[in-house]
C-alpha positions in Angstrom: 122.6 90.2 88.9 125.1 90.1 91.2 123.5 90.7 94.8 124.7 93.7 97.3 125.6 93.3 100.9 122.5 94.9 101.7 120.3 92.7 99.4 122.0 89.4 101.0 120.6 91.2 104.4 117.0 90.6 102.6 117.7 87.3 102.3 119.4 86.4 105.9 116.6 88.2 107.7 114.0 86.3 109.7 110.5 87.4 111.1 109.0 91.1 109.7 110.9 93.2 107.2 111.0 96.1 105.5 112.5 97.1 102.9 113.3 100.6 101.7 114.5 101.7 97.9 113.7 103.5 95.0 112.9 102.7 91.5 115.9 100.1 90.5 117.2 99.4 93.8 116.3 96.0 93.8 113.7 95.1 96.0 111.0 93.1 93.6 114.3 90.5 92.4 115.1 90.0 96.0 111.9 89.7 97.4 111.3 87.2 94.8 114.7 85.3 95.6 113.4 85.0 99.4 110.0 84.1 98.5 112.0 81.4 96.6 113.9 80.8 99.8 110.7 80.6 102.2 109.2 78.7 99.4 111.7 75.4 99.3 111.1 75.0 103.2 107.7 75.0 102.9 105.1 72.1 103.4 102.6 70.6 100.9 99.8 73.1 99.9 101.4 76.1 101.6 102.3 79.2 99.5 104.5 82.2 99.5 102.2 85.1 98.7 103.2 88.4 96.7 100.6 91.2 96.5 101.1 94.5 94.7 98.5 97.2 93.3 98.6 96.7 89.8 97.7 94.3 87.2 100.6 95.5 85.4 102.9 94.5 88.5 101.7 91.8 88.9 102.5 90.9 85.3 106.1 92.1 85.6 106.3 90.5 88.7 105.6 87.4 87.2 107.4 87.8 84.0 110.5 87.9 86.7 109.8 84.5 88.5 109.7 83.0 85.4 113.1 84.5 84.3 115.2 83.3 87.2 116.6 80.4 86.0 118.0 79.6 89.3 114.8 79.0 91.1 113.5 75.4 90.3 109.9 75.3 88.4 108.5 73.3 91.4 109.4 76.3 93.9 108.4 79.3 91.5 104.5 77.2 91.6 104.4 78.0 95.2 105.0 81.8 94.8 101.6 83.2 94.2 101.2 86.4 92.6 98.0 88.7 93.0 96.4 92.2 93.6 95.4 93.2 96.9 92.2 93.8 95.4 91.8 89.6 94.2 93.3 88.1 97.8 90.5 90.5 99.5 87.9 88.9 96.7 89.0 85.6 97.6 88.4 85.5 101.5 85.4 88.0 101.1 83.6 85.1 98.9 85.0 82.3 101.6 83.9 84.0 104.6 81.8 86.8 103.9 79.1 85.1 105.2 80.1 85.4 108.4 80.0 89.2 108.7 76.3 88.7 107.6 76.9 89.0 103.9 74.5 87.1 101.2 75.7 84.4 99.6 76.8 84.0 96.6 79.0 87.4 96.6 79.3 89.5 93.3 81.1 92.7 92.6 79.3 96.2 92.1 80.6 97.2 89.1 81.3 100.9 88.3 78.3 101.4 85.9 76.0 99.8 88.4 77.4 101.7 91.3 76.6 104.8 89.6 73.1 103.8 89.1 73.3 103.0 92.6 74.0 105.9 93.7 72.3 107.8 91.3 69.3 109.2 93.5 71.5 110.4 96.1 73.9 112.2 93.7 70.3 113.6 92.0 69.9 115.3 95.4 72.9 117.7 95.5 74.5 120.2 93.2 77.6 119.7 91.3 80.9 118.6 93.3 82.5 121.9 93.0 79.4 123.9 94.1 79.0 121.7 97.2 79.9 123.1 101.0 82.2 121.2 102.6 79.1 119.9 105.2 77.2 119.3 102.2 80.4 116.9 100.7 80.6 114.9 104.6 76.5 114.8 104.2 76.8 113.1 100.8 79.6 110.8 101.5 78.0 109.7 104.1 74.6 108.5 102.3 76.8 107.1 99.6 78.9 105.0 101.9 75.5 103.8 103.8 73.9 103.0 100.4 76.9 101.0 99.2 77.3 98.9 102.7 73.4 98.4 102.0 74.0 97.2 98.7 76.8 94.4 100.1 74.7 93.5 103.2 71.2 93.5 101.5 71.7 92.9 97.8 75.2 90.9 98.4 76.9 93.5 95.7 79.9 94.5 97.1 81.9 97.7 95.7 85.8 97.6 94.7 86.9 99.8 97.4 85.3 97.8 100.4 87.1 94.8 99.8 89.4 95.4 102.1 87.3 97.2 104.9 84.8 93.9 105.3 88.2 92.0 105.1 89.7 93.8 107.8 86.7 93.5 110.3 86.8 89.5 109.6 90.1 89.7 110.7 89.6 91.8 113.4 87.0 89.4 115.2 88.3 85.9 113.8 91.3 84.5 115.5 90.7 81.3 113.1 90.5 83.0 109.6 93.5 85.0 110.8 95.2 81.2 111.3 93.9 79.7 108.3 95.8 82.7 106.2 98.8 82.2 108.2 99.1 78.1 107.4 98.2 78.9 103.8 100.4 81.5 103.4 103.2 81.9 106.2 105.1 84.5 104.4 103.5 87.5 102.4 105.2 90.0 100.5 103.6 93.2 100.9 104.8 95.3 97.6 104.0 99.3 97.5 103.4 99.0 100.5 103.5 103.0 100.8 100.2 102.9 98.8 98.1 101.2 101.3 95.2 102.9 102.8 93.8 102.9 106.5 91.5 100.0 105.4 94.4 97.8 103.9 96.6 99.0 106.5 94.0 97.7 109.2 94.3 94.2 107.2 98.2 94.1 106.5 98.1 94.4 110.8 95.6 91.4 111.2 98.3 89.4 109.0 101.2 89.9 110.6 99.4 88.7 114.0 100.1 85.3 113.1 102.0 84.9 109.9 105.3 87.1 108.7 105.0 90.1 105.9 107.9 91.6 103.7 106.8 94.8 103.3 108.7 96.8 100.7 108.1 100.1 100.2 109.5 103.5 98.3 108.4 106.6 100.6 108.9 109.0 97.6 106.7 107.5 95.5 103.1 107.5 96.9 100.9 106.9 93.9 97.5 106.4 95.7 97.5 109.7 97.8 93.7 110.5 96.3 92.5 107.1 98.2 94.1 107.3 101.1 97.5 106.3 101.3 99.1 107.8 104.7 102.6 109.2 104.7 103.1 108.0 107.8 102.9 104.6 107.1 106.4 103.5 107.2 106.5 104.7 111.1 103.2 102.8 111.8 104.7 99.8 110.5 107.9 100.3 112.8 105.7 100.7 116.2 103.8 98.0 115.0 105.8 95.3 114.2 109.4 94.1 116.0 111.3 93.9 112.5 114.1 94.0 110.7 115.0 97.3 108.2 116.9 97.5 105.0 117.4 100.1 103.2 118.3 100.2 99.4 117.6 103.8 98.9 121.1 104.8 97.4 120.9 101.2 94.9 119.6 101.4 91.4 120.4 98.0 89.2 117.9 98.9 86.7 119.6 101.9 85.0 122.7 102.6 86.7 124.9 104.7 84.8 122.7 105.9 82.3 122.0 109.2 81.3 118.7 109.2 82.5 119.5 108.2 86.0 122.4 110.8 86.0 119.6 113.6 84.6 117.3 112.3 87.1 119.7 113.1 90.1 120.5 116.4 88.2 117.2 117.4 88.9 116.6 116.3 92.2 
């Protein structure tokens, strides 16, 4: 497609960006046209990193690489493509052991973190007949027993990934540089969805390498697990960026009747 004066601003920008649109605005096939930027200047082993929510954006995601003919097959192997979820796997299982966690590392899966959990559950009454004290008391024992089950039993539950990520991060200056000279640029996709402990990460990385964050602020999918509203802003006092805006862009069905019903409602 042909690019828009505010998608060639994408690609001119240097240091810390975001990036602001809506469904079909553009931002996934120009993120992925300055990863492929980043990526030809790039040394031997280094990588641009792409990390989104979803396995199914992550397929789509790469299902687009491949399809840009443009972008040489030796540059598109240095774009890697994962979840949040896998990177936070990856340098949990490295380093882990330096937060005091057992080695080797394996995932608490859901059924097993229902067993788990089981006895403390077993203790209360049904969700919706619970006082909100009584909901803080439970959490509270549930999170305990599942930090138990990563420090003790070295079974570590989906959701605090990114929380044991985070304090690495926090206290090592060196993983912090190891990430950066792997990955110097990260693209940062939804990044509306993260929650407090992925946004406590995302601020780790962009200590020492540079994030593209892009992000729709109407379209908050993962408001039940935390996801802040005011994200976006955080980001801004954060980081000393650059901000583009493709909110008023749609490439993937401009024209069409559904984009002109869409706006009818709205």
């Amino acid at each position: 497609m042909e690019l828009s004066k505010k998608q060639e601003e994408v690609l001119e920008a240097e240091g810390h960006l975001l990036v602001i649109g809506g469904p079909g605005a553009g931002k996934t096939t120009v993120s992925i046209l300055k990863a492929a930027d980043v990526a030809a200047s790039l040394r031997n082993g280094q990588e641009v990193l792409f990390l989104s929510f979803a396995r199914a954006t992550i397929s789509r995601v790469i299902e687009a690489i491949e399809s840009e003919h443009d972008i040489p097959k030796a540059i598109k192997s240095r774009i890697n493509v994962e979840t949040y979820h896998s990177f936070f796997w990856r340098v949990l299982q490295t380093h882990g052991y330096l937060l005091g966690l057992p080695r080797p590392l394996t995932i608490l899966t859901p059924a097993n973190e229902a067993i788990a959990l089981s006895p403390i559950r077993s203790e209360y009454k049904v969700e919706g007949k619970l006082s909100e004290a009584e909901k803080t008391e439970k959490k509270g024992k549930e999170q305990t027993e599942l930090l138990r089950q990563a420090k003790v039993e070295g079974r570590v539950w989906f959701d605090l990934f990114a929380r044991h990520v985070a304090e690495l991060l926090e206290r090592s200056k060196r993983i912090r540089q190891l990430i950066a000279a792997r990955y110097p640029v990260i693209v940062l996709d939804e990044f509306q969805d993260t929650n407090a402990d992925q946004w406590r990460v995302v601020q780790q990385l962009g200590r020492t390498g540079t994030l593209v964050a892009l992000a729709d602020p109407e379209q908050r999918i993962y408001d039940w697990i935390g996801a802040d509203p005011a994200r976006l802003d955080q980001f801004r006092a954060t980081f000393e960026h650059k901000e583009v805006l493709l909110k008023g862009e749609n490439h993937r069905s401009a024209g069409t009747e559904i984009l002109l019903f869409g706006n009818e409602v709205l």
